[in-house]
N, C-alpha and C positions, 0 to 999 in steps of 0.2 A: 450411426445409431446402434445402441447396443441394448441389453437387457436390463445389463449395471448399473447404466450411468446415460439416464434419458437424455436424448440428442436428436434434433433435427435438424441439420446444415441445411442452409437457404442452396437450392442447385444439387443437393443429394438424388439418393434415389429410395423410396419405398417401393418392395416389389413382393407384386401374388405371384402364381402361377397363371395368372395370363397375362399380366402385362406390368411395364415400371412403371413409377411415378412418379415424374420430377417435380421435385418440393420447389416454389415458387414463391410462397412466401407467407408468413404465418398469419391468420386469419384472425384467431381468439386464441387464447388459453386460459383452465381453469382451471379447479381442484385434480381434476380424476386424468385431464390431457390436455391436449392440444389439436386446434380447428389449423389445418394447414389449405391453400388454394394450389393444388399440382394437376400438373400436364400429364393425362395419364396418353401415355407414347404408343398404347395398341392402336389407340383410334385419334391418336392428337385432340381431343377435346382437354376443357380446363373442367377440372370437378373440385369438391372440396373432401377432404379426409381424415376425418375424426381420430387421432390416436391415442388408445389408454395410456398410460406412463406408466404404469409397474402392473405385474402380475397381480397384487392383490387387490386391484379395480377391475377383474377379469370377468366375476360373477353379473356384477354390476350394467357390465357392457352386452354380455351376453342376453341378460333380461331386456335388455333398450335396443336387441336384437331382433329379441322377442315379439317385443310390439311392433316395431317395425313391420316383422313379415306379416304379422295379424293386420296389421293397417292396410299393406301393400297387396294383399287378398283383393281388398275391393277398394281398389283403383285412390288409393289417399290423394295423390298427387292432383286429384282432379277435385279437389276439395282445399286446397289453399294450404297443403301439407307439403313438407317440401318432399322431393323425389328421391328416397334411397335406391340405391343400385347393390349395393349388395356388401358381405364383410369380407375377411380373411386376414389372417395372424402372417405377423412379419417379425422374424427374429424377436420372437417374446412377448410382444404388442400386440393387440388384437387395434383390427381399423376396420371404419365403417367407411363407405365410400357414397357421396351425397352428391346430387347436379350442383352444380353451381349459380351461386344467387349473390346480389348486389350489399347492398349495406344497409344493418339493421336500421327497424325504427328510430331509434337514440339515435342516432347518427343524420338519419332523412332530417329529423324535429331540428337539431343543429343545427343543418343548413336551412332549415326555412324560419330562422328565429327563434326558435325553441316553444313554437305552438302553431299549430293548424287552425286553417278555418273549417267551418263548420260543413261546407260543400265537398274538404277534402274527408275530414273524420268519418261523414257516413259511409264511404264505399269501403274504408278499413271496418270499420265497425261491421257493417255488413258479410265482407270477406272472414273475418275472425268467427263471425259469429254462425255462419256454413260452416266453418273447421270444426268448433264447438259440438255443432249438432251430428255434425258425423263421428264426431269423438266418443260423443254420447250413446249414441245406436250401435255402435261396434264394444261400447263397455270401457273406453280407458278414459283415465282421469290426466290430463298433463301434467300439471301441479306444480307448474313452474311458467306461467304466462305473466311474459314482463317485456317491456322495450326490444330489448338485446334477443330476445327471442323469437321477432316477428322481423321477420328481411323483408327489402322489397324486390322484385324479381328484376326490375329495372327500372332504376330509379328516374332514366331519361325518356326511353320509348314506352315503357309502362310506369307513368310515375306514381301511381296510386297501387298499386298491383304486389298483395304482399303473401306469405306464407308463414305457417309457422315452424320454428324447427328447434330443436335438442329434447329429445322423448329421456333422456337421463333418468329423469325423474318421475317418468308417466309410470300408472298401475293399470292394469287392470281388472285386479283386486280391491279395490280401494277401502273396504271395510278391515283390510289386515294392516291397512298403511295409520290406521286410527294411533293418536298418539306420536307420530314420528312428527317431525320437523318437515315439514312439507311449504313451498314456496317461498319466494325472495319478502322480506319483511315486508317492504313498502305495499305489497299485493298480498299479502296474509290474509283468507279470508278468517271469522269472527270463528267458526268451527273448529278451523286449527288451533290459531291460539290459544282454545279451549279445552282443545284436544278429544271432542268429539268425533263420532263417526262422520265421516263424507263422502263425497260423492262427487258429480259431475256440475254442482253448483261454486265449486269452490275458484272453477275455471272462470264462470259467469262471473262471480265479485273479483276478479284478477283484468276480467277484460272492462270492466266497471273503473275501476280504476285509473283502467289504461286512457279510457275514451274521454275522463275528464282530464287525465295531464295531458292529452294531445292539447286540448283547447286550453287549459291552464297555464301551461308551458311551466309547470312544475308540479311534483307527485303529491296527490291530494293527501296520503296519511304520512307523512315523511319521520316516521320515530328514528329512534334510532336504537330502541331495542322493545321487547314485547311490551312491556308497560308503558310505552311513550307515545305513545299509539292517535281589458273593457271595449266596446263595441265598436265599429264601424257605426262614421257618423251617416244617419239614416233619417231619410222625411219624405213624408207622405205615406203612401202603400209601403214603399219597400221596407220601412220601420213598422211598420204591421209583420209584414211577414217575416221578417227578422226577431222582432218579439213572440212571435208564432213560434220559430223554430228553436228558437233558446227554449221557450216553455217545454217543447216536446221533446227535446234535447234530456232537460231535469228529467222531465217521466221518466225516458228512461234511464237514466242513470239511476232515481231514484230506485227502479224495479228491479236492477243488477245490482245493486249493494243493499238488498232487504239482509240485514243479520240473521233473521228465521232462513236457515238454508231450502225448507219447506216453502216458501215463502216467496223464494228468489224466480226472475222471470227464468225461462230456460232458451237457448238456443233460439229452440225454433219460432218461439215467441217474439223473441228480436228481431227476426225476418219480419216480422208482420206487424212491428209496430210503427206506427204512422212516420217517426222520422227516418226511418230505412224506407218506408215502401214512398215516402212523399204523399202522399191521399191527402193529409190536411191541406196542404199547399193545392193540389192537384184539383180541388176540389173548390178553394176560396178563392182562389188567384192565380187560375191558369192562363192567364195574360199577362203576367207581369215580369218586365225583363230585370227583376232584383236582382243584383250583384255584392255577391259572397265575397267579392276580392278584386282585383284589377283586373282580369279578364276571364271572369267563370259566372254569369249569369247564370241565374234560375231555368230559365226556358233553354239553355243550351243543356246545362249540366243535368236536368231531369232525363233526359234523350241518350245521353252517354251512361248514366246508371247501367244503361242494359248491358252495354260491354266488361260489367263488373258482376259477373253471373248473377241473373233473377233469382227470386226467393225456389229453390228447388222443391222440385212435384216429389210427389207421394214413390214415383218410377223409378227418381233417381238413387233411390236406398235400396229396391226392389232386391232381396236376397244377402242384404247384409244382417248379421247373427251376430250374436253377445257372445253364444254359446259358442260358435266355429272356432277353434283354433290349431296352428298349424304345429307341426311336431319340431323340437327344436332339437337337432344332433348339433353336438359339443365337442369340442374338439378334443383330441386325446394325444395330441403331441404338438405345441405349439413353438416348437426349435426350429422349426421347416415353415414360410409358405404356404398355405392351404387354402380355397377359396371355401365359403360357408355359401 
């Protein structure tokens, strides 16, 4: 790998000063780099590692540094954020170095057909939407919530269990971001497009979106540029409570794609609305053994919720600030090696 002429040989080595990396095998790639899976050799674990492709995406990386270490202040990782470990420049390149995680959203929908049942989408929805509201109380906007975005941390022993990851494109300024081209079209919220000021709702209509193609098994606005813009057979109870849950399902979606960005539900509101918390069900039809799927009952899958962290207390923010942030030193000679 050179400066010149971007290169990462499968079986190479990327290397900081404290340890190598053997490249493993390539992950993603996009505009600004490349998402590689390597053996980092200090401690033999597998991580993943973020590499810019040229010097003049250096500013760019270093801001999504930025947030990084603002996020990793108060404990992101414990919030459905994935786990940065830290950067450092390698022959010209700047890398960020991330735990390693399974295969995004798009990829899980793949294999289960290319749509979720409604028992699976609440515990992502839920999950995303804890991310969200920590996103929010710490002040960054992601602005970029779409499929390929959300991993699951293990898709076999945790198959519900997701995070979100690439801050590329997170502010947390987002009143200076007014105007730019912000999020993947198909998740565009109405603000952008407009070019209005935004904020922390634009996330909300991105996970809005997201929550109806899980169940759709295709993307609800599907343009293809700015201007372009069925059940389980059920009887008796359980087709009550299935018409229940699609009802409360719409709520919220409807409440996450209000166009008034004012307007829009927020985060923590998600948490506590009746199809995340279950209370309707919980409430009409706490006996009924409804199945969502071929082996995910109602009365079982209400019980396992908890293992998908509960709606979080007032405690678990206790000292997080908009205002706090950390000082960010830049590198002054990126020819060498250097951990940040």
């Amino acid at each position: 790998m050179n400066a010149n002429r971007f290169q990462v040989p499968i079986g190479g080595l990327i290397s900081s000063t404290t340890s190598d990396y053997e490249v493993q095998y390539l992950l993603g790639s996009g505009t600004f780099g490349v998402v590689t899976k390597c053996k980092k050799l200090a401690t033999n674990e597998m991580v993943a590692v973020k590499i810019l492709k040229s010097k003049k995406h250096i500013k760019g990386a270093e801001k999504e540094e930025m947030i990084l270490k603002k996020m990793k202040e108060f404990d992101s990782h414990k919030f459905n954020i994935v786990r940065w470990n830290g950067s450092f420049a390698c022959m010209g390149h700047f890398c960020l170095e991330f735990e390693e995680l399974d295969i995004n959203l798009h990829e899980f929908m793949q294999a289960c057909s290319n749509h979720l049942k409604l028992v699976e989408i609440r515990p992502i929805v839920q999950q995303l939407a804890t991310a969200l509201e920590f996103l929010m109380r710490v002040g960054i906007v992601h602005a970029d919530l779409k499929l390929e975005n959300i991993m699951m941390v293990e898709q076999f022993n945790q198959p519900l269990r997701v995070k979100i990851i690439d801050f590329g494109l997170a502010s947390d300024n987002p009143r200076a971001c007014t105007g730019l081209t912000l999020q993947t079209l198909w998740y565009r919220a109405p603000e952008v497009l407009l070019g209005c000021p935004i904020n922390g709702a634009i996330d909300v209509w991105s996970l809005g979106c997201i929550a109806a193609e899980m169940l759709m098994g295709t993307a609800l606005f599907p343009g293809s540029d700015e201007y372009d813009m069925v059940p389980d057979e059920l009887s008796g109870e359980d087709a009550s409570i299935d018409a229940c849950e699609r009802a409360s399902f719409v709520d919220l979606l409807t409440m996450m794609l209000k166009v008034d960005a004012a307007e829009r539900i927020t985060p923590s509101q998600i948490l506590h609305h009746p199809f995340i918390t279950m209370g309707h069900l919980v409430e009409t039809f706490d006996n009924s053994n409804y199945s969502d799927g071929d082996d995910v009952t109602y009365a079982s899958f209400k019980t396992s919720m908890l293992d998908y962290h509960s709606v979080p207390d007032e405690d678990r923010f206790a000292g997080l600030s908009s205002s706090e942030e950390p000082l960010l030193v830049n590198s002054t000679d990126d020819s060498e090696c250097d951990n940040r």
